[in-house]
C-alpha positions in Angstrom: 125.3 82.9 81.7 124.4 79.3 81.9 127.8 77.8 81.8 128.8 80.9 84.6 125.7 79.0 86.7 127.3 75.7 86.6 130.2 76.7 89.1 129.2 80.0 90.7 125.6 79.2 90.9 125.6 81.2 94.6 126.6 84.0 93.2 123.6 86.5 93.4 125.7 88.7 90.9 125.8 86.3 87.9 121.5 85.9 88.7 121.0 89.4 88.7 122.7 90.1 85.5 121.0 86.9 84.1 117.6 87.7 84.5 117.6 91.4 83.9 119.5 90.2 80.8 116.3 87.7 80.1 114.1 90.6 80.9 115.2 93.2 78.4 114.3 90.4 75.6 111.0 89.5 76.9 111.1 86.0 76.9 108.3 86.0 80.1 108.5 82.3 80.6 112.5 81.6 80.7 112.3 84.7 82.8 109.9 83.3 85.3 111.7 80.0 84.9 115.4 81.5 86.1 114.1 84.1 88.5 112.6 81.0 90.1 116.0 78.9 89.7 117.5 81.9 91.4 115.5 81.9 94.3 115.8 77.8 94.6 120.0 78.5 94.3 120.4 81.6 96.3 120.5 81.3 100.6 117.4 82.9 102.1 119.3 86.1 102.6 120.1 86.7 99.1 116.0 86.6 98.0 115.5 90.3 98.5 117.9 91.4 95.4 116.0 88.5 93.4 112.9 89.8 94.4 113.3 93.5 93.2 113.8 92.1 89.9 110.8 89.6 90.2 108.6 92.5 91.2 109.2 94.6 88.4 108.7 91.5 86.3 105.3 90.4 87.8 104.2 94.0 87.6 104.7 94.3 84.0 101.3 94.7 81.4 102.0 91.7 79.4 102.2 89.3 82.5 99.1 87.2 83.0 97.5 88.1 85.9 97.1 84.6 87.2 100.9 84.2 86.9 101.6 87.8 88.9 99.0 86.9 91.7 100.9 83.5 92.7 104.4 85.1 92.5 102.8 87.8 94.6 101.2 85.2 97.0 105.1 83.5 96.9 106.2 86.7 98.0 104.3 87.8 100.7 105.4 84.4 102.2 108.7 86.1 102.9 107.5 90.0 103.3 104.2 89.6 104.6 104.2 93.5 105.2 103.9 94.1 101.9 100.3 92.9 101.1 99.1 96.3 100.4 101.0 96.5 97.0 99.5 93.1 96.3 96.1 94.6 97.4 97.0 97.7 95.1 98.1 95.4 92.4 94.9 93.3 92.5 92.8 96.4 92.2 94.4 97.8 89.2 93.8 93.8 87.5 90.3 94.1 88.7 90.5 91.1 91.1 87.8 91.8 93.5 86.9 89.0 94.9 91.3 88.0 95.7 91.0 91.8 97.2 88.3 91.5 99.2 90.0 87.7 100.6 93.3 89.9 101.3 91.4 92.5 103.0 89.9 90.0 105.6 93.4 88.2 106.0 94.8 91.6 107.2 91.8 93.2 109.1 91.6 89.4 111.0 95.7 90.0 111.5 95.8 91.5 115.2 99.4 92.0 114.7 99.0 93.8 110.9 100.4 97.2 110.9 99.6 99.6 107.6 103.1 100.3 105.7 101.4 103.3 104.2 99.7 104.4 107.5 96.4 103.6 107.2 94.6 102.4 109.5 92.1 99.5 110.3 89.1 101.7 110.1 90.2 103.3 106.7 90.4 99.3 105.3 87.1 98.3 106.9 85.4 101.0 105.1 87.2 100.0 102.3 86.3 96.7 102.4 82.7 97.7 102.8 82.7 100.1 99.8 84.0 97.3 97.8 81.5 95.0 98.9 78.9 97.3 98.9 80.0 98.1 94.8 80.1 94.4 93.4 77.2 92.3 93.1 78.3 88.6 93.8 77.9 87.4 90.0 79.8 90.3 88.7 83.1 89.7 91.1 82.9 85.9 90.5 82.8 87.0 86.5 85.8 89.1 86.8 87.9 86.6 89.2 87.3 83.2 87.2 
């Protein structure tokens, strides 16, 4: 694959196959390494097939969390409508303090719109429940 990438390096096929080949063998840091090279390589409007892989990736078990939350951060650069999986994500990690910041980002967002049709009151009360919930010491234990 790496002698393909020297000539045909915008080719989003030869990525795809390249990292979902990486992927099946586990090695997480080449992985991250060439899913990154990919998006440096690829035009703009080639991201979103890099990015379905990437996802799937980030969202694994075995990914450190730390590693999945900048990635997701890096993503929601370019899909910005998409910060309720990343809210999602964070809860299942236990990240309360990085949902609660994501929360106030959107609720502060006049233009935010909910891709799973909720709306602002359901993610104030939300955001109240969770703050409500966690003492201060225990969400700065969990997000350190």
């Amino acid at each position: 694959f790496e002698r393909a990438l020297v000539f045909m390096n915008k080719m989003p096929r030869i990525w795809v196959e390249y990292c979902q080949f990486l992927l099946r063998q586990y090695k997480t840091t080449k992985s991250r390494q060439t899913l990154d090279r990919a998006l440096r390589s690829l035009p703009i409007t080639q991201h979103e097939r890099i990015w379905k892989i990437y996802l799937k990736f980030i969202n694994q078990e075995f990914i450190p969390p730390e590693t999945a939350i900048r990635s997701w951060k890096r993503y929601l650069q370019l899909e910005p409508y998409q910060v309720e999986d990343f809210i999602e994500y964070l809860e299942q990690k236990g990240k309360w303090l990085e949902v609660i910041n994501q929360l106030v980002k959107v609720l502060n967002d006049p233009d935010f719109t909910s891709t799973k049709g909720k709306t602002k009151h359901e993610l104030w009360v939300k955001l109240c429940t969770l703050l409500s919930k966690q003492d201060e010491d225990h969400m700065l234990d969990n997000n350190l």
